[in-house]
PDB file of N, CA, C and O in Angstrom:
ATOM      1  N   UNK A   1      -7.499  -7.885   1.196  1.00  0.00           N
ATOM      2  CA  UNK A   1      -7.089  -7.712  -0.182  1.00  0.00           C
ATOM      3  C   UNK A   1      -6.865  -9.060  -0.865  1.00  0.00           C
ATOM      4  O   UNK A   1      -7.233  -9.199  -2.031  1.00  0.00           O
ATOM      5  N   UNK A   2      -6.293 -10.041  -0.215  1.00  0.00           N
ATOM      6  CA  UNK A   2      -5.920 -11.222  -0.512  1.00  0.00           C
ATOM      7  C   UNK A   2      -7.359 -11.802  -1.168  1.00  0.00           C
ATOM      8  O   UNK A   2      -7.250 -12.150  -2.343  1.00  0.00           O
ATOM      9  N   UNK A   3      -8.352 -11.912  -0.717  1.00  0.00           N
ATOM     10  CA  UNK A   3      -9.808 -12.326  -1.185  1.00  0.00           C
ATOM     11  C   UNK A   3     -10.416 -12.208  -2.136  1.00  0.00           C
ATOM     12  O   UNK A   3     -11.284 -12.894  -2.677  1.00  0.00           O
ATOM     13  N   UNK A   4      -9.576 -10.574  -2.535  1.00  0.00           N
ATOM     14  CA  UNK A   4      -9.993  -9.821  -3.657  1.00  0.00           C
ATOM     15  C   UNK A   4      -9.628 -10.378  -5.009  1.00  0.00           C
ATOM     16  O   UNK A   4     -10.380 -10.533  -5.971  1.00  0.00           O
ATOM     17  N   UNK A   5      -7.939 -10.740  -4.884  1.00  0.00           N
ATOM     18  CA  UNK A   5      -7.273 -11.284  -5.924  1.00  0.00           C
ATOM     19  C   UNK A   5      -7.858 -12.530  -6.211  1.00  0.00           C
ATOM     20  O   UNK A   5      -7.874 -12.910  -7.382  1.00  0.00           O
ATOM     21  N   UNK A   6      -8.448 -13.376  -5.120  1.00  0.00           N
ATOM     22  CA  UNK A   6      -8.442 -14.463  -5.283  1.00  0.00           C
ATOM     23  C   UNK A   6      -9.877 -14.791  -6.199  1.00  0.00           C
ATOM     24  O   UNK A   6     -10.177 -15.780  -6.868  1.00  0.00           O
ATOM     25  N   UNK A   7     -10.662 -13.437  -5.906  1.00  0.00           N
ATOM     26  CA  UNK A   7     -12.180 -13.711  -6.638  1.00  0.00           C
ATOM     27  C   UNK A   7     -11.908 -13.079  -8.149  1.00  0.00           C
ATOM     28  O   UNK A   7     -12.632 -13.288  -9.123  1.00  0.00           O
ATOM     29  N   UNK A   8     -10.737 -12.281  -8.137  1.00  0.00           N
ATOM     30  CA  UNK A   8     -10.575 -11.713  -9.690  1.00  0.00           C
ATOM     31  C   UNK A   8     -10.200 -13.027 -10.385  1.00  0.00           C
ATOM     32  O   UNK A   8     -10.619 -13.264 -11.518  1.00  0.00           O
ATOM     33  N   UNK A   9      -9.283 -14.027  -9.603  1.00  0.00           N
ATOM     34  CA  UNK A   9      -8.691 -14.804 -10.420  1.00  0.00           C
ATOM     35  C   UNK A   9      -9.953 -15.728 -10.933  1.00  0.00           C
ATOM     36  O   UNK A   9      -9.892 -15.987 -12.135  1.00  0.00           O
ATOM     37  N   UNK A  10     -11.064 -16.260 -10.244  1.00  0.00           N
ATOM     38  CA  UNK A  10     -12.201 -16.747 -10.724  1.00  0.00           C
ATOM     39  C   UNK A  10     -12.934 -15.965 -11.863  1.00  0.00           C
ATOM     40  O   UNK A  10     -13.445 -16.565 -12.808  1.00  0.00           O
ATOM     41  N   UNK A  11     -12.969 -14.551 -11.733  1.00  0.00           N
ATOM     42  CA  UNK A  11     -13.568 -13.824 -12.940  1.00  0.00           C
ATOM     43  C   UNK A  11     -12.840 -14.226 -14.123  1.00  0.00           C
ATOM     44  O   UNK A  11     -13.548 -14.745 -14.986  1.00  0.00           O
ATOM     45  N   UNK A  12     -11.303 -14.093 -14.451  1.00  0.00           N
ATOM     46  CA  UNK A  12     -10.444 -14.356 -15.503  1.00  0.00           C
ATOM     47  C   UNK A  12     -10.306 -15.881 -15.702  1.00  0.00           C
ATOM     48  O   UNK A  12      -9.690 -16.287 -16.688  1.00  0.00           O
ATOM     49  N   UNK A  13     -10.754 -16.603 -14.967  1.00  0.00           N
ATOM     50  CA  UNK A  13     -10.757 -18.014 -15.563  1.00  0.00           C
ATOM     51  C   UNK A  13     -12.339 -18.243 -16.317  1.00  0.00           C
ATOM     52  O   UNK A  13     -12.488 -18.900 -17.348  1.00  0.00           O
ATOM     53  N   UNK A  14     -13.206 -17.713 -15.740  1.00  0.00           N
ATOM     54  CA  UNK A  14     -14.343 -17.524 -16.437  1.00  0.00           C
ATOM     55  C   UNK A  14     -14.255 -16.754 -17.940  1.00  0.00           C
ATOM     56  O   UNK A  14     -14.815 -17.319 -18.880  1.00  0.00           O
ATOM     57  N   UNK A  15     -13.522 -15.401 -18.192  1.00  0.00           N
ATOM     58  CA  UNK A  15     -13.408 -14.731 -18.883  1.00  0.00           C
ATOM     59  C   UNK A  15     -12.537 -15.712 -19.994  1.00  0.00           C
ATOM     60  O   UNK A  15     -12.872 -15.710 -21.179  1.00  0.00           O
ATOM     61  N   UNK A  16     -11.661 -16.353 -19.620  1.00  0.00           N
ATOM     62  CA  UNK A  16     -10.720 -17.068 -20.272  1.00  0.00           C
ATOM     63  C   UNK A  16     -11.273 -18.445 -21.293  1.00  0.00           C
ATOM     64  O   UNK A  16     -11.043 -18.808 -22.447  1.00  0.00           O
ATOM     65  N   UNK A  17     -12.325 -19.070 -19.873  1.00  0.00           N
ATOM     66  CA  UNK A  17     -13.309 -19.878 -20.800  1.00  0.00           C
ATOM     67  C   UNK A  17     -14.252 -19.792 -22.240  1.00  0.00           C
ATOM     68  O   UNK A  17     -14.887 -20.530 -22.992  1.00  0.00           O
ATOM     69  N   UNK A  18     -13.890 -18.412 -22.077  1.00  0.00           N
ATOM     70  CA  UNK A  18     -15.095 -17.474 -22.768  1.00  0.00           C
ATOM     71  C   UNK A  18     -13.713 -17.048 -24.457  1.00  0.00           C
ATOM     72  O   UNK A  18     -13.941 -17.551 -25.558  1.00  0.00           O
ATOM     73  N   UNK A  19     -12.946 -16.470 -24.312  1.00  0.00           N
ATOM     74  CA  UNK A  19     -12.293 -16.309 -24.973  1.00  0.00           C
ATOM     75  C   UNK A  19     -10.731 -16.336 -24.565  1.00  0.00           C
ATOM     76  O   UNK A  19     -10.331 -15.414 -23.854  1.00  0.00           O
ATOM     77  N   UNK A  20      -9.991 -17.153 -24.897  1.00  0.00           N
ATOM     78  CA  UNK A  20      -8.742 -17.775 -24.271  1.00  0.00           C
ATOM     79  C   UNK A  20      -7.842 -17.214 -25.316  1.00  0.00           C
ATOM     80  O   UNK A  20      -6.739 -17.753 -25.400  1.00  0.00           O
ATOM     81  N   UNK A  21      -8.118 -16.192 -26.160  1.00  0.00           N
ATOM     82  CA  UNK A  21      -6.995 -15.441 -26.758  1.00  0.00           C
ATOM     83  C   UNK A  21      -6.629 -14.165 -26.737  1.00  0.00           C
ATOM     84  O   UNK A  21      -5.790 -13.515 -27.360  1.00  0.00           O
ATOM     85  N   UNK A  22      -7.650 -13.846 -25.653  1.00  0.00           N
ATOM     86  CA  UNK A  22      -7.366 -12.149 -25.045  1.00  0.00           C
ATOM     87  C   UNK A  22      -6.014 -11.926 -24.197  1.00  0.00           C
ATOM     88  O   UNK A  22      -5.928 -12.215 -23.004  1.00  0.00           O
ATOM     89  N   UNK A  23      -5.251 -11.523 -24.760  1.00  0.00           N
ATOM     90  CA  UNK A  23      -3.864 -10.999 -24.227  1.00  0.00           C
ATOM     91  C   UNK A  23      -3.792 -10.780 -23.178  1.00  0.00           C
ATOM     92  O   UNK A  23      -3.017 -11.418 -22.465  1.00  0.00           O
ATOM     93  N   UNK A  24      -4.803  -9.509 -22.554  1.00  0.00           N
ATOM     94  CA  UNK A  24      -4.799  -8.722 -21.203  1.00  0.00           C
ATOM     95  C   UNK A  24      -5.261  -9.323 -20.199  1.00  0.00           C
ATOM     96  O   UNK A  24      -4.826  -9.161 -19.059  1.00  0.00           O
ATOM     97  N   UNK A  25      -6.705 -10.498 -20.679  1.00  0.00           N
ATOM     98  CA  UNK A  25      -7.111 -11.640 -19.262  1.00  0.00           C
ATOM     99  C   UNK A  25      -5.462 -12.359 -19.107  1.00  0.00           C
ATOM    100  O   UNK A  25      -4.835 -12.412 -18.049  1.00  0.00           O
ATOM    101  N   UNK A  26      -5.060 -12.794 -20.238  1.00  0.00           N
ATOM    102  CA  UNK A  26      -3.787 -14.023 -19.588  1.00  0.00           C
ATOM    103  C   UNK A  26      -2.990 -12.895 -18.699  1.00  0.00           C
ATOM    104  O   UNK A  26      -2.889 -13.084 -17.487  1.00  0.00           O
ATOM    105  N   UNK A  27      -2.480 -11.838 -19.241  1.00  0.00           N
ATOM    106  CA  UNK A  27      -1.315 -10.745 -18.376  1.00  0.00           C
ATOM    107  C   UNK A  27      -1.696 -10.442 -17.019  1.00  0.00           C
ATOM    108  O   UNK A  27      -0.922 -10.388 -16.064  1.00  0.00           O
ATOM    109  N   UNK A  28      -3.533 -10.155 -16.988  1.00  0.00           N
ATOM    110  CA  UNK A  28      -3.915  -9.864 -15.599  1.00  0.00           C
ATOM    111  C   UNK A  28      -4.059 -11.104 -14.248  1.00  0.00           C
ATOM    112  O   UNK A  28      -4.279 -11.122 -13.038  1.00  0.00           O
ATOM    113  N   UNK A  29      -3.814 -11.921 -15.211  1.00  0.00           N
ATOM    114  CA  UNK A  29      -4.392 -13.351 -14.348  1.00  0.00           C
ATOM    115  C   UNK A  29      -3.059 -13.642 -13.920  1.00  0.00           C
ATOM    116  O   UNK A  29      -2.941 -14.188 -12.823  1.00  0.00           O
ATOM    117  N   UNK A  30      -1.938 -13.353 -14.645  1.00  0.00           N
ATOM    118  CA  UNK A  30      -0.489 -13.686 -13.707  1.00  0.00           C
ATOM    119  C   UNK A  30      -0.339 -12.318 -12.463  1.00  0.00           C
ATOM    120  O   UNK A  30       0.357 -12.403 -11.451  1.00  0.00           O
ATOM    121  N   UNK A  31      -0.943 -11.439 -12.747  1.00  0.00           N
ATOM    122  CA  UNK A  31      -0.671 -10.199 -11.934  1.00  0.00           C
ATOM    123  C   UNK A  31      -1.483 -10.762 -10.431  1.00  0.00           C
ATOM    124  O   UNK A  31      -1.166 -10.503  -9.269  1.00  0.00           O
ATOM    125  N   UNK A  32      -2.403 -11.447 -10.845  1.00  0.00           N
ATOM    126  CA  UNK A  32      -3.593 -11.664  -9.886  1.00  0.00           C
ATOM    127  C   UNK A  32      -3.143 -13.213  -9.028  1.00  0.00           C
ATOM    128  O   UNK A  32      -3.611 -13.642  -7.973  1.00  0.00           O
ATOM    129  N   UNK A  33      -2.281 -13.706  -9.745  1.00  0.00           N
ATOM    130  CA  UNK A  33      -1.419 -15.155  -9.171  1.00  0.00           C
ATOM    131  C   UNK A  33      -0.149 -14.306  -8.395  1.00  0.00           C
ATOM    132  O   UNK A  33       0.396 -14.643  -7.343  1.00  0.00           O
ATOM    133  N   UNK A  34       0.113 -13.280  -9.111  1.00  0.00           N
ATOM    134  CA  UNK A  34       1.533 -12.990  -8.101  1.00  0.00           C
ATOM    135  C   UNK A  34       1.114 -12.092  -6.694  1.00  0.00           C
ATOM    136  O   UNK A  34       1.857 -11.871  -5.738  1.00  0.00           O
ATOM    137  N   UNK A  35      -0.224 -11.673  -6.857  1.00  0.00           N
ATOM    138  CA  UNK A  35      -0.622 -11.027  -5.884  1.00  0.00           C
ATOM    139  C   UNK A  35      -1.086 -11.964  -4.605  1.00  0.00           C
ATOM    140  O   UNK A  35      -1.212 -11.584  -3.441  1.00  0.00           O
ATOM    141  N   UNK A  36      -1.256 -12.978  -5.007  1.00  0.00           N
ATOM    142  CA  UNK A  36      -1.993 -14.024  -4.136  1.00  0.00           C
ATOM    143  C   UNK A  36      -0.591 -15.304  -3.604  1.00  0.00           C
ATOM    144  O   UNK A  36      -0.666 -16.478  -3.239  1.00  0.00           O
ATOM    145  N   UNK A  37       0.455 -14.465  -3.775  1.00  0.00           N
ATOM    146  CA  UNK A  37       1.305 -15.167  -3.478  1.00  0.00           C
ATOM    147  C   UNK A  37       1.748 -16.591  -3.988  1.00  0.00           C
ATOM    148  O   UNK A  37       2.042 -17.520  -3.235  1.00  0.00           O
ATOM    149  N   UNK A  38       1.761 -16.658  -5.777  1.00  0.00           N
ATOM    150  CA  UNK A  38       1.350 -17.671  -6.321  1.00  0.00           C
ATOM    151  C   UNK A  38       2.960 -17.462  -7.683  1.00  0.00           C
ATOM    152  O   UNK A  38       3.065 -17.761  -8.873  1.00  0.00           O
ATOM    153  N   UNK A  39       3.619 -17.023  -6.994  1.00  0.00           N
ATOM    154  CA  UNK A  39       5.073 -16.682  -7.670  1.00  0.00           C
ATOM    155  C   UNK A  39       5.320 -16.971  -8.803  1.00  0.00           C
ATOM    156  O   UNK A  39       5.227 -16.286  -9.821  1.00  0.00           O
ATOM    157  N   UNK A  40       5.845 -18.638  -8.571  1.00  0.00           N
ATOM    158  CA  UNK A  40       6.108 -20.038  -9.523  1.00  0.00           C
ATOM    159  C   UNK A  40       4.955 -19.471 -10.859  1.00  0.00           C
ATOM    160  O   UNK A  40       5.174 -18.799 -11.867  1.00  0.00           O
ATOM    161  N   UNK A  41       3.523 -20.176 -10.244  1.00  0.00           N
ATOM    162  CA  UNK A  41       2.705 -19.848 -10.781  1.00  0.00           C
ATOM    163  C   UNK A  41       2.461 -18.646 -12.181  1.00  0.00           C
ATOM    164  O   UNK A  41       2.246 -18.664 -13.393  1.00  0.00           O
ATOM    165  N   UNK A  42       2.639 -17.780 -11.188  1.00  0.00           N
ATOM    166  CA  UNK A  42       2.962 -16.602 -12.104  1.00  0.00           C
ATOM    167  C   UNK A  42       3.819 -16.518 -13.142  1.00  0.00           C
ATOM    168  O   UNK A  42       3.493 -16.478 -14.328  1.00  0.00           O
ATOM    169  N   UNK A  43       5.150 -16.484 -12.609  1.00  0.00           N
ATOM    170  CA  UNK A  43       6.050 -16.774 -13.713  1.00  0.00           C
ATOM    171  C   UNK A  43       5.402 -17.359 -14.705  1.00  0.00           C
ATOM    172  O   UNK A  43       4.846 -16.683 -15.571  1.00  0.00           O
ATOM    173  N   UNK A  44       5.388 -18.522 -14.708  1.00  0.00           N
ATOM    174  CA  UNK A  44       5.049 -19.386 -15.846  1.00  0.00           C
ATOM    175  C   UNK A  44       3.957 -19.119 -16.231  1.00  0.00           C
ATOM    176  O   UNK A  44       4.005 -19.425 -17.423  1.00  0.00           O
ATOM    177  N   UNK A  45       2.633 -18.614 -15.952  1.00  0.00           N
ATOM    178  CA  UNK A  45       1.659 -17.929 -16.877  1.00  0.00           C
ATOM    179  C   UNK A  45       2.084 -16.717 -17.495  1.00  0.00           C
ATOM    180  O   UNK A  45       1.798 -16.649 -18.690  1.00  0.00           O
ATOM    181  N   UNK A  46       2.769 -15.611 -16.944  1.00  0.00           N
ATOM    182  CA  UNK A  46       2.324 -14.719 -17.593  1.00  0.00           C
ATOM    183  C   UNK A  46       3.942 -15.054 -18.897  1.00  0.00           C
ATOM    184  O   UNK A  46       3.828 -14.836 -20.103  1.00  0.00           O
ATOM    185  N   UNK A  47       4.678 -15.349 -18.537  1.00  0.00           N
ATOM    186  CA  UNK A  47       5.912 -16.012 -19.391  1.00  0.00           C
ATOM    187  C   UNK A  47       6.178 -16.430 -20.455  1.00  0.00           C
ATOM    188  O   UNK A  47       7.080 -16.253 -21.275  1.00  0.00           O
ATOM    189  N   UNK A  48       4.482 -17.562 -20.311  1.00  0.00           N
ATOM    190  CA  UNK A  48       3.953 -18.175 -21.634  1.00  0.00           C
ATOM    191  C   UNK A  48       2.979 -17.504 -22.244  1.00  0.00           C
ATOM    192  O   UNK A  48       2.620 -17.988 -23.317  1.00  0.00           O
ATOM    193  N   UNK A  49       2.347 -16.360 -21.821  1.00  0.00           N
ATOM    194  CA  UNK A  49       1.817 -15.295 -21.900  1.00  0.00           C
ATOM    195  C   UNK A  49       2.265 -14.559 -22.766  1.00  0.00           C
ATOM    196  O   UNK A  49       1.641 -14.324 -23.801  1.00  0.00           O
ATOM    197  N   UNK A  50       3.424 -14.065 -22.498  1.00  0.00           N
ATOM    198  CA  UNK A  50       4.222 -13.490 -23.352  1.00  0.00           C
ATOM    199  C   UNK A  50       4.115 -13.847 -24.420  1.00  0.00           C
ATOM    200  O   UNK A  50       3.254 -13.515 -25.235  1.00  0.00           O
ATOM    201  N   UNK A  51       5.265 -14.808 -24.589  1.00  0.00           N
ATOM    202  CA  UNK A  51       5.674 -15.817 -25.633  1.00  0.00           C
ATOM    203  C   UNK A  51       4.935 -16.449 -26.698  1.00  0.00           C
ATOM    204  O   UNK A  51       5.376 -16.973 -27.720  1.00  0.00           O
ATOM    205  N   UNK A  52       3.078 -16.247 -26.084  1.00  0.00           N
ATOM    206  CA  UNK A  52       2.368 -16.954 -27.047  1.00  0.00           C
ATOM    207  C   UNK A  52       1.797 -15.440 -27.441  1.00  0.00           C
ATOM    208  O   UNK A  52       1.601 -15.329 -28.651  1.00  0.00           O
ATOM    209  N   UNK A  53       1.565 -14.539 -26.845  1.00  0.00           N
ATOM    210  CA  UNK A  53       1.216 -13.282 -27.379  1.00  0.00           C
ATOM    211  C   UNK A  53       1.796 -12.008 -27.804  1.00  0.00           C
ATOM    212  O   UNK A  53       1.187 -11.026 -28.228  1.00  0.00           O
ATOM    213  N   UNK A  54       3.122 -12.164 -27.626  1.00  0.00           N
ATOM    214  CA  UNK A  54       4.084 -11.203 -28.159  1.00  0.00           C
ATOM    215  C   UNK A  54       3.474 -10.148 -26.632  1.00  0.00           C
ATOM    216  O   UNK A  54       3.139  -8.979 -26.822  1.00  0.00           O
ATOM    217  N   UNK A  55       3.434 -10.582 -25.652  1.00  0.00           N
ATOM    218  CA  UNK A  55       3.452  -9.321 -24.408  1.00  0.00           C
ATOM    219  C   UNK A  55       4.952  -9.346 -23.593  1.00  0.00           C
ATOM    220  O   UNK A  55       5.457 -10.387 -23.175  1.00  0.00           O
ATOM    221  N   UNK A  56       5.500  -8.131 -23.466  1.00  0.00           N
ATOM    222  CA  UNK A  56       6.431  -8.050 -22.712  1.00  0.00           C
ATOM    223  C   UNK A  56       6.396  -6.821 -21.689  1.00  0.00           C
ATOM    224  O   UNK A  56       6.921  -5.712 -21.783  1.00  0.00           O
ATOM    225  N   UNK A  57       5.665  -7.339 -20.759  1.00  0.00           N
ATOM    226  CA  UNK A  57       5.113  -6.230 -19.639  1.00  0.00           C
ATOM    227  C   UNK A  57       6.091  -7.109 -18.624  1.00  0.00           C
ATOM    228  O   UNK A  57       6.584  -8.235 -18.684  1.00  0.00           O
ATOM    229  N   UNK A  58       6.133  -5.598 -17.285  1.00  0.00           N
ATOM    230  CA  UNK A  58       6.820  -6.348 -15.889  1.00  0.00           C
ATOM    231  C   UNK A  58       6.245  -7.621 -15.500  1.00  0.00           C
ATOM    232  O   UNK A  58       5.147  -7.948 -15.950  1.00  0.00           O
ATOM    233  N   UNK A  59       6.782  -8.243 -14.838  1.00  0.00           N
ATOM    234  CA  UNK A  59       6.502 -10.062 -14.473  1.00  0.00           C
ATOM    235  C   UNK A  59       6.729  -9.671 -12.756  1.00  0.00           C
ATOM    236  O   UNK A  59       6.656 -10.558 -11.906  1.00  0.00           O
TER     237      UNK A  59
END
């Protein structure tokens, strides 16, 4: 499973390159950092995530 997250997180950095103001790539890409055991990480993406997109989903 771990492999899995880790190749989504390459899709959403691609996706991100592509358009870096889609709400749901930044929200899924912290989901996909906390899955990969990437905590810190997480926090602080999906956080600023929030904050720059008005999202307030579980962290």
């Amino acid at each position: 499973m771990l492999k899995r997250h880790e190749e989504a997180m390459v899709c959403f950095d691609q996706a991100l390159a592509i358009d870096s103001s889609n709400a749901d790539l930044h929200f899924n890409r912290g989901k996909a950092l906390k899955c990969i055991g990437r905590i810190e990480d997480a926090l602080k993406y999906r956080l600023g995530a929030s904050s720059k997109f008005g999202l307030f989903g579980e962290i």
